[in-house]
ZASERO-864026 format. One record per residue: residue in three letters; x, y, z of N, C-alpha, C in turn. Coordinates in pm, whole numbers, always signed. Each point is the difference from the previous one (the first is absolute). Layout:
ZASERO-864026
@pake=ALA&n_x=X&n_y=Y&n_z=Z&ca_x=X&ca_y=Y&ca_z=Z&c_x=X&c_y=Y&c_z=Z;
...
//
This chain:
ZASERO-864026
@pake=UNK&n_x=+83&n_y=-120&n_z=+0&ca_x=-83&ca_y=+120&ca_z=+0&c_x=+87&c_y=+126&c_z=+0;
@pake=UNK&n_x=+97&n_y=-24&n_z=+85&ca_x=+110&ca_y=+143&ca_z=+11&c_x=+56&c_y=+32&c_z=-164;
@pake=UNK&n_x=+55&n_y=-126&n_z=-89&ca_x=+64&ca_y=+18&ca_z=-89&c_x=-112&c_y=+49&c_z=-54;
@pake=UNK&n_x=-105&n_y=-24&n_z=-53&ca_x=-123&ca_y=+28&ca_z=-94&c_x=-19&c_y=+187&c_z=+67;
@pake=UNK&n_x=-24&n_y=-12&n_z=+82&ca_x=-24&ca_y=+163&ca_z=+44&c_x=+114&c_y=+97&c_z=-28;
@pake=UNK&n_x=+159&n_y=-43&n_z=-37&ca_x=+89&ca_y=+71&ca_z=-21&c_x=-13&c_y=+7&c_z=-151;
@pake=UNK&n_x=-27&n_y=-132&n_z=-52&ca_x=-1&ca_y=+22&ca_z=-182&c_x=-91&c_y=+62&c_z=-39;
@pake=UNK&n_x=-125&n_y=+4&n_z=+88&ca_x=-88&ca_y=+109&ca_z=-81&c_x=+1&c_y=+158&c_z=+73;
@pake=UNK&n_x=+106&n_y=-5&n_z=+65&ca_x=+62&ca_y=+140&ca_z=+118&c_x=+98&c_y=+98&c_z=-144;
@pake=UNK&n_x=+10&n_y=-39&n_z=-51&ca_x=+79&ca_y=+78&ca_z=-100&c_x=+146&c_y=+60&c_z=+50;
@pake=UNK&n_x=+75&n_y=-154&n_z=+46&ca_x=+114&ca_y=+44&ca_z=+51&c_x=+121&c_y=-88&c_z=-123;
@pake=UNK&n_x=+71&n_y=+70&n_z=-40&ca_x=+105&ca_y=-15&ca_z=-9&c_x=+78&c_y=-140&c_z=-44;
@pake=UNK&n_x=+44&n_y=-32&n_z=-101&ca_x=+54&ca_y=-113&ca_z=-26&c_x=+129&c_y=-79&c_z=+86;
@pake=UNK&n_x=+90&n_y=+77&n_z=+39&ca_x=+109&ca_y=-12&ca_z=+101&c_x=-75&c_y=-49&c_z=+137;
@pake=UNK&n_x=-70&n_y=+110&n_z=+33&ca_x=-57&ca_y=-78&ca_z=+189&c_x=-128&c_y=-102&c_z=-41;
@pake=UNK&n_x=-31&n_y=+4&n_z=-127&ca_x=-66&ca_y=-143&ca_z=+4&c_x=+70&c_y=-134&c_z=-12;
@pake=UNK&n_x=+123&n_y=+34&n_z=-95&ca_x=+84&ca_y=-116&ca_z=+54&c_x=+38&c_y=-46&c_z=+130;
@pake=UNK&n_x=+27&n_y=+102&n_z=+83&ca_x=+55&ca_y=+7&ca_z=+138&c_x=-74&c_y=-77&c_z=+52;
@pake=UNK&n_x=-171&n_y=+27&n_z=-4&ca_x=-66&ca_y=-88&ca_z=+53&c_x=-20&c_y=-162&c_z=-24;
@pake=UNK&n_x=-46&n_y=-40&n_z=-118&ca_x=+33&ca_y=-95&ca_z=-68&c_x=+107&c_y=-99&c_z=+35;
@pake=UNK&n_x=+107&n_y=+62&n_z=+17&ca_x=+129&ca_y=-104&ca_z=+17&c_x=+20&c_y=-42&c_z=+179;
@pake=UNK&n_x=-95&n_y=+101&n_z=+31&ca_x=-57&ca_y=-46&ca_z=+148&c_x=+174&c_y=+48&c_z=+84;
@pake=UNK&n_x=+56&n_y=+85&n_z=-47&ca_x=+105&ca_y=+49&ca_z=+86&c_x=-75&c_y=+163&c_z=+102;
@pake=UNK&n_x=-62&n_y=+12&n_z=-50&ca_x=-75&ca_y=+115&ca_z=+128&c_x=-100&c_y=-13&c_z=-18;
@pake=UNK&n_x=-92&n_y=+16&n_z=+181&ca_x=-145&ca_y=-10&ca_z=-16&c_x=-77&c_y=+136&c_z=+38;
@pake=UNK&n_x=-82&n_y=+50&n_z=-122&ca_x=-104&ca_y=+116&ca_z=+13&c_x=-37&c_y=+31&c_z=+76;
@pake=UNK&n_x=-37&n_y=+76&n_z=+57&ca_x=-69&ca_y=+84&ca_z=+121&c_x=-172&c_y=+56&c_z=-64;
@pake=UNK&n_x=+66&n_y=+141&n_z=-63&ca_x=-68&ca_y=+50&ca_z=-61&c_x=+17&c_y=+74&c_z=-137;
@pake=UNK&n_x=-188&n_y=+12&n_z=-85&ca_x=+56&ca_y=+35&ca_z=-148&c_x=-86&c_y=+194&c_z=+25;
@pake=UNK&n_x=+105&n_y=+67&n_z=-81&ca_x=-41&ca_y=+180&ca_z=+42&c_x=-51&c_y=+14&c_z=-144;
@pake=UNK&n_x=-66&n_y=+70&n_z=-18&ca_x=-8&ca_y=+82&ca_z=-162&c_x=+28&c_y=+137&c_z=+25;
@pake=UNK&n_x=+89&n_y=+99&n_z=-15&ca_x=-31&ca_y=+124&ca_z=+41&c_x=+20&c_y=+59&c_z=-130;
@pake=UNK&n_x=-60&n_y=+135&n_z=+24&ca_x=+6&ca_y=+92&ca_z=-136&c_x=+15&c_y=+124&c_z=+31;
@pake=UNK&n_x=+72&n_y=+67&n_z=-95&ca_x=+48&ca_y=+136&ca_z=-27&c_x=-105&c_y=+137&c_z=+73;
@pake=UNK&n_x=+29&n_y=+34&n_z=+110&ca_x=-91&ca_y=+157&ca_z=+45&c_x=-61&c_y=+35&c_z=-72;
@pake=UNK&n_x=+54&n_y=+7&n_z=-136&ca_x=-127&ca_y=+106&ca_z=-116&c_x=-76&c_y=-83&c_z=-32;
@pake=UNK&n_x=-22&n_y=-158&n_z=+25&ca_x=-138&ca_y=-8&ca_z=-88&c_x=-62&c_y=-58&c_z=+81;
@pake=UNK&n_x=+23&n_y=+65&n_z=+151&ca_x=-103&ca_y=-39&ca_z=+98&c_x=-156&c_y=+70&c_z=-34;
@pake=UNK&n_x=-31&n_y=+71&n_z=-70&ca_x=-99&ca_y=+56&ca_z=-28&c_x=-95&c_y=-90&c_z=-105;
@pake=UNK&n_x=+125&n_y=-21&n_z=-72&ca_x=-92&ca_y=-117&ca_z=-120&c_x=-11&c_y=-107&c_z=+56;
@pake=UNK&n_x=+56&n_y=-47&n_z=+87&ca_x=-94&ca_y=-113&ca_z=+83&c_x=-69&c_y=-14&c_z=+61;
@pake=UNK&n_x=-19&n_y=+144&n_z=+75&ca_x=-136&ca_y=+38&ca_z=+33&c_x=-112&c_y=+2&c_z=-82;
@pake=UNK&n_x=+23&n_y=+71&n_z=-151&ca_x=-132&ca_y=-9&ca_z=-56&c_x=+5&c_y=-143&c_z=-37;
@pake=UNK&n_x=+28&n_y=-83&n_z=-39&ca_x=+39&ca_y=-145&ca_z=-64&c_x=-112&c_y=-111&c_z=+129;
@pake=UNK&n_x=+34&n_y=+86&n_z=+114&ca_x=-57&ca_y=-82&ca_z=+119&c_x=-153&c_y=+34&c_z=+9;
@pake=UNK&n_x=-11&n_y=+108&n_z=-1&ca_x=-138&ca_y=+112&ca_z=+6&c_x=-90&c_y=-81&c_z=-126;
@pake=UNK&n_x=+40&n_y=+21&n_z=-93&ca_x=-51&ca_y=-44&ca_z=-150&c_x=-59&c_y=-208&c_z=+40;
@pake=UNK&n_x=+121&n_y=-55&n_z=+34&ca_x=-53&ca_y=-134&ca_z=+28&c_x=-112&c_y=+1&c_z=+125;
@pake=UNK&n_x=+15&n_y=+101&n_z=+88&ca_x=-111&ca_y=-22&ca_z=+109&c_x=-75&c_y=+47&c_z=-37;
@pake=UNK&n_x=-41&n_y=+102&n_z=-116&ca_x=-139&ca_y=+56&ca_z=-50&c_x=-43&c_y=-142&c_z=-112;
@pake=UNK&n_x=+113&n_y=-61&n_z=-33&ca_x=-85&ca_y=-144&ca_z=-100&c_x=-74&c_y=-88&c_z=+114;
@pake=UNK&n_x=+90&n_y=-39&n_z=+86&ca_x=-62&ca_y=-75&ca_z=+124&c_x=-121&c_y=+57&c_z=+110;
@pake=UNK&n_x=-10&n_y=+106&n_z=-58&ca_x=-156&ca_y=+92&ca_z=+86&c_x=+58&c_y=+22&c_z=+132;
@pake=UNK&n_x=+116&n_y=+27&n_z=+37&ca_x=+76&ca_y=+111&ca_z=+114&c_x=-52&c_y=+125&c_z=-17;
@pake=UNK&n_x=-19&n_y=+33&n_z=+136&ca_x=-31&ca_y=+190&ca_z=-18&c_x=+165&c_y=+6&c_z=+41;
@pake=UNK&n_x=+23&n_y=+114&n_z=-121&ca_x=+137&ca_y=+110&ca_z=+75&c_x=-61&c_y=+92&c_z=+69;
@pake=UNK&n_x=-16&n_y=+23&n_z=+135&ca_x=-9&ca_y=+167&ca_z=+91&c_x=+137&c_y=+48&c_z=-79;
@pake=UNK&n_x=-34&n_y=+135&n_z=-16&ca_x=+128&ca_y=+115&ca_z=-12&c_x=+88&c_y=-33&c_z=+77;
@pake=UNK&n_x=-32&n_y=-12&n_z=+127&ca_x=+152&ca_y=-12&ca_z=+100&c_x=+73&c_y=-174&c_z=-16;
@pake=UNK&n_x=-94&n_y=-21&n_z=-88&ca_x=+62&ca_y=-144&ca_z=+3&c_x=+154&c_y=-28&c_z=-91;
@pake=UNK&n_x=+129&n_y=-54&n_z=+96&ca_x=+102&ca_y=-48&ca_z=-100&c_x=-12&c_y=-119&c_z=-28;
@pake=UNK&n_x=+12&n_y=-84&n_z=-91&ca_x=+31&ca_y=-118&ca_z=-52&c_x=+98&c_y=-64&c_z=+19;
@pake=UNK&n_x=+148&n_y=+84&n_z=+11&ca_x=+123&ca_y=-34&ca_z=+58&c_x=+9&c_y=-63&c_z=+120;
@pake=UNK&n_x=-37&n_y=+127&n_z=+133&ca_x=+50&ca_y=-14&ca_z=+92&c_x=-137&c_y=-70&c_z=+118;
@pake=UNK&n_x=-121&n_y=-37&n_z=-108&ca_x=-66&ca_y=-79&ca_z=+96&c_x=+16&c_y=-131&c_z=+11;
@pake=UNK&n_x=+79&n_y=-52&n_z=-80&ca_x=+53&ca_y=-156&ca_z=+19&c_x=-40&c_y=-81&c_z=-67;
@pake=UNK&n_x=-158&n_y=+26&n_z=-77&ca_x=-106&ca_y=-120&ca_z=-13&c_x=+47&c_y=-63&c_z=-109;
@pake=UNK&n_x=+104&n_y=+37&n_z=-111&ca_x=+27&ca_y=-57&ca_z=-142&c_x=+127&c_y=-46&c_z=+29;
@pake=UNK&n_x=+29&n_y=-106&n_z=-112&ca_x=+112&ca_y=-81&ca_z=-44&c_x=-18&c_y=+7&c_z=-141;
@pake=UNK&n_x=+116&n_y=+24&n_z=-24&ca_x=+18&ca_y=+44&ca_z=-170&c_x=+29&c_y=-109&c_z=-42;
@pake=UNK&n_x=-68&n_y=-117&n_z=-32&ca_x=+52&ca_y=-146&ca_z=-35&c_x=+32&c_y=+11&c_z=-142;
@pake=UNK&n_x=+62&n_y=-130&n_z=-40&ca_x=+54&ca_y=-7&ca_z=-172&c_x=-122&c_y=+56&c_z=-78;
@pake=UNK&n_x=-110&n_y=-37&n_z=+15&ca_x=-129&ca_y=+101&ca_z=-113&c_x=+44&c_y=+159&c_z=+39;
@pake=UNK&n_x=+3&n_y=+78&n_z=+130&ca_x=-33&ca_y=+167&ca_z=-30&c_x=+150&c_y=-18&c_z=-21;
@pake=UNK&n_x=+76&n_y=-52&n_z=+32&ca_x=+155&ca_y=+51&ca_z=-39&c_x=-23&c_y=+54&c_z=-131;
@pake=UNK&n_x=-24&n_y=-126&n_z=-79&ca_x=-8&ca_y=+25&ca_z=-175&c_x=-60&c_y=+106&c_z=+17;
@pake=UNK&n_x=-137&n_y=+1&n_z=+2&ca_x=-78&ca_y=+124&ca_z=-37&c_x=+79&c_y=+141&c_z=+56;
@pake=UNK&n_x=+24&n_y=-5&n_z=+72&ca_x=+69&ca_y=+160&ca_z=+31&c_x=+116&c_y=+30&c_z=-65;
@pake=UNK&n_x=+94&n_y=-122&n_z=-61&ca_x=+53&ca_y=+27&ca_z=-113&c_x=-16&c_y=+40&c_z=-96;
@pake=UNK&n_x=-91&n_y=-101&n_z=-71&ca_x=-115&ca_y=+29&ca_z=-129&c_x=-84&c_y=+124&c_z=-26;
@pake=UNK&n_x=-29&n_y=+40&n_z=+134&ca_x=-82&ca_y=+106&ca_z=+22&c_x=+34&c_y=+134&c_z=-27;
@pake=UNK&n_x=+89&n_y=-11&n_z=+129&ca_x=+147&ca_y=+129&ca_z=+36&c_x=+131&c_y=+8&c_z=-47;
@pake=UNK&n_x=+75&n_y=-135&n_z=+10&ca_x=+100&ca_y=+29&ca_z=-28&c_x=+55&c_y=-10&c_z=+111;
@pake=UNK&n_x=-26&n_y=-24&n_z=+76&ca_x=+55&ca_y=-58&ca_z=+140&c_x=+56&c_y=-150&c_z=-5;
@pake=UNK&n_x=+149&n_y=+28&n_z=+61&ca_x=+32&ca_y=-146&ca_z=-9&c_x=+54&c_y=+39&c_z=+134;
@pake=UNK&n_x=-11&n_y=-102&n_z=+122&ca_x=+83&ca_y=-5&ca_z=+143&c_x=+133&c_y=-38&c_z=-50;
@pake=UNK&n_x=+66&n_y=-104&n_z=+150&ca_x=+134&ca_y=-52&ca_z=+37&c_x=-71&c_y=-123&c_z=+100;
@pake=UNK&n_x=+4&n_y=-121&n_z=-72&ca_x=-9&ca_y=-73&ca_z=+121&c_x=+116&c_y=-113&c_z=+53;
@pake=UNK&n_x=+18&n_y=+72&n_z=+144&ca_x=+118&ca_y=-69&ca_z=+70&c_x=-50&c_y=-138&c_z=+109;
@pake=UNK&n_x=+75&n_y=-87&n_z=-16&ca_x=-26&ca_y=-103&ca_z=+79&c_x=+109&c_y=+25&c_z=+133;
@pake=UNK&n_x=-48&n_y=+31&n_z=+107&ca_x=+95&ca_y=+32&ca_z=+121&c_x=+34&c_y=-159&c_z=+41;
@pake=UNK&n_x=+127&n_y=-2&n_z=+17&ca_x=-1&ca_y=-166&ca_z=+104&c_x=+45&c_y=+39&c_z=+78;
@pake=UNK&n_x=-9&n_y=-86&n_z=+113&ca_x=+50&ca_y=-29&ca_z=+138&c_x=+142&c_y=+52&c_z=+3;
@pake=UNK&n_x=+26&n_y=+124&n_z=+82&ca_x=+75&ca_y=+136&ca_z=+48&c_x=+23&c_y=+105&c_z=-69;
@pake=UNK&n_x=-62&n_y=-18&n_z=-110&ca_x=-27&ca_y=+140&ca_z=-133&c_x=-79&c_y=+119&c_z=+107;
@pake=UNK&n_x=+48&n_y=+78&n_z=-21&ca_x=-46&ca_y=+148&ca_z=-41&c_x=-102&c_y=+43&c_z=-71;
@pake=UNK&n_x=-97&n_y=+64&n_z=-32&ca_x=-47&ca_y=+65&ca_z=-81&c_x=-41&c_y=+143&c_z=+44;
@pake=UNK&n_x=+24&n_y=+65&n_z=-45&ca_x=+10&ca_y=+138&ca_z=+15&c_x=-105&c_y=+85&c_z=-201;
@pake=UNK&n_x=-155&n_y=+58&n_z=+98&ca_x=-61&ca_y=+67&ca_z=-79&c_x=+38&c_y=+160&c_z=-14;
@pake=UNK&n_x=+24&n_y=+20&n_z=-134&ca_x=-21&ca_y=+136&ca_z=-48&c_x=-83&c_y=+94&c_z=+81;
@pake=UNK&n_x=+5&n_y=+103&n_z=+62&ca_x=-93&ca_y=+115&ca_z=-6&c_x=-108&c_y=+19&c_z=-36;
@pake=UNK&n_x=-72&n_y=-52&n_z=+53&ca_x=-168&ca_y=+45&ca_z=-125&c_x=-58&c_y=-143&c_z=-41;
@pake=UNK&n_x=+127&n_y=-70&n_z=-14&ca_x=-25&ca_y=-118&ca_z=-134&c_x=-140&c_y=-119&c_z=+58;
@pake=UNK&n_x=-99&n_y=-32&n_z=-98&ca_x=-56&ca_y=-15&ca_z=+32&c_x=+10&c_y=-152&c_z=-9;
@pake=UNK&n_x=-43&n_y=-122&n_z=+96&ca_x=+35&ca_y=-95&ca_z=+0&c_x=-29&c_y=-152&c_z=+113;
@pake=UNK&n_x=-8&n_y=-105&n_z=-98&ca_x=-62&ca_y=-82&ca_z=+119&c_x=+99&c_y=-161&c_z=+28;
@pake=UNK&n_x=-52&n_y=-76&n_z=+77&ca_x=+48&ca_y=-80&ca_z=+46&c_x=-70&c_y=-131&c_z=+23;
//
């Protein structure tokens, strides 16, 4: 299940080997993306919760209320859409990860 959730995680050919050859074990998979197109993922998010019959309130963020996961379907689409492409890092066991400023991003 871990390997299947990293191949469709849009990580990286190198740390998918890593995993694979079973010399380090995963922790966790990040997608993060660039400060500026935290906005277009807002509308990208807004737009799918008005297909799914979500009310947006005005004060409502999409970001920072937690409720979405940008799985392999909205990934594409916010590509397709926007032009948004993330970074997704697979942290293992004593990695670091350290987010950008702003950057908007999940786990």
């Amino acid at each position: 299940e871990v390997l299947k959730t990293i191949d469709e995680g849009d990580a990286d050919d190198v740390t998918k080997q890593r995993i694979h050859e079973g010399r380090e074990k995963p922790g966790a998979l990040w997608h993060i993306y660039a400060a500026k197109d935290a906005e277009k993922i807002r509308e990208l998010l807004r737009k799918v919760g008005e297909e799914q019959g979500q009310e947006n309130p005005p004060d409502h963020d999409p970001i920072h209320d937690q409720s979405w996961y940008l799985d392999q379907t909205l990934r594409k689409r916010l590509y397709d859409e926007y032009g948004v492409q993330g970074w997704a890092i697979v942290q293992f066991l004593g990695d670091a990860v350290f987010i950008p400023a702003g950057a908007p991003h999940q786990v």
